[in-house]
C-alpha positions in Angstrom: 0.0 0.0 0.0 2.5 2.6 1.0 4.7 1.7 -2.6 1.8 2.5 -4.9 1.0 5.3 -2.8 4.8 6.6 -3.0 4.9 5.6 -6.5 1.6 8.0 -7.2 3.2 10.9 -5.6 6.6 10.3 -7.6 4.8 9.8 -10.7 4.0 13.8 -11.0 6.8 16.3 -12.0 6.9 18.6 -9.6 7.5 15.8 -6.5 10.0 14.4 -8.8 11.7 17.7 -8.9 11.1 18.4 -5.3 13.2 15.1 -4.4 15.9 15.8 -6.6 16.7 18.8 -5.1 16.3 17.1 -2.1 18.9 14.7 -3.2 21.6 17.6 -4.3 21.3 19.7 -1.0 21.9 16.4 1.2 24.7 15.8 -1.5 26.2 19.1 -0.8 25.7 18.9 3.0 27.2 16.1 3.1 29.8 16.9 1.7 30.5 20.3 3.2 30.4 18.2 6.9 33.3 15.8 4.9 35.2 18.8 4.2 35.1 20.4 7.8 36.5 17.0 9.4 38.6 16.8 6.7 40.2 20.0 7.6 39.7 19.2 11.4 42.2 16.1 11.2 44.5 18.3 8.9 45.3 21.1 12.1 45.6 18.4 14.4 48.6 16.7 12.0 49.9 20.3 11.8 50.2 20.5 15.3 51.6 17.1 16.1 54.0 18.0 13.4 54.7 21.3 15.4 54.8 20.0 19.1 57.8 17.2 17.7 59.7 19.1 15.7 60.1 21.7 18.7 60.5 18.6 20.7 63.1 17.2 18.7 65.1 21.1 18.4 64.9 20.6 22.4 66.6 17.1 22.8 69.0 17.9 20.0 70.1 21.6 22.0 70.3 18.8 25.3 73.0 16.7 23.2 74.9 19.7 22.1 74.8 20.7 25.9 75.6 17.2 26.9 78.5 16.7 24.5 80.1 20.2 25.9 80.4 19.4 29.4 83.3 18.7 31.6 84.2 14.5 31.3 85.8 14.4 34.8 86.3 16.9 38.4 89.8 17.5 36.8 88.2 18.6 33.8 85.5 20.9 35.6 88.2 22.8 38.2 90.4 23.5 34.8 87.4 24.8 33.2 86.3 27.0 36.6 89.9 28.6 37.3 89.9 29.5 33.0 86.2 31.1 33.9 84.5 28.8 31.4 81.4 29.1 33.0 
């Protein structure tokens, strides 16, 4: 009962053309909400891209820190009577 009754509404023009344009604004809004998330997920790779490259500029000033420091006590009382620090 309900088919032939939604096949006799779809059989006139102007419900076909009400449906189609139906059709094209979900279409669009659909794909509008794709395009949001899409950019959504795109800032938070920015980001994480950000947060370990500053990260990695920290550890890698560390090691350059690390590979200047006095090896032994000797080393460090040499370096305070010069003034090194």
């Amino acid at each position: 009962m309900w088919a032939s009754l939604l096949a006799g509404v779809l059989a006139r023009p102007w419900a076909r053309r009400v449906v189609g344009v139906a059709l094209v604004a979900l279409t669009i809004t659909l794909f509008l909400i794709n395009l949001r998330r899409t950019g959504e997920r795109a800032g938070r790779s920015a980001e994480r891209l950000e947060t370990l490259e500053r990260m990695n500029d920290i550890q890698r000033r560390m090691l350059e820190a690390a590979s200047r420091r006095p090896r032994s006590r000797d080393d460090l009382l040499d370096r305070l009577r010069r003034g090194g620090f």
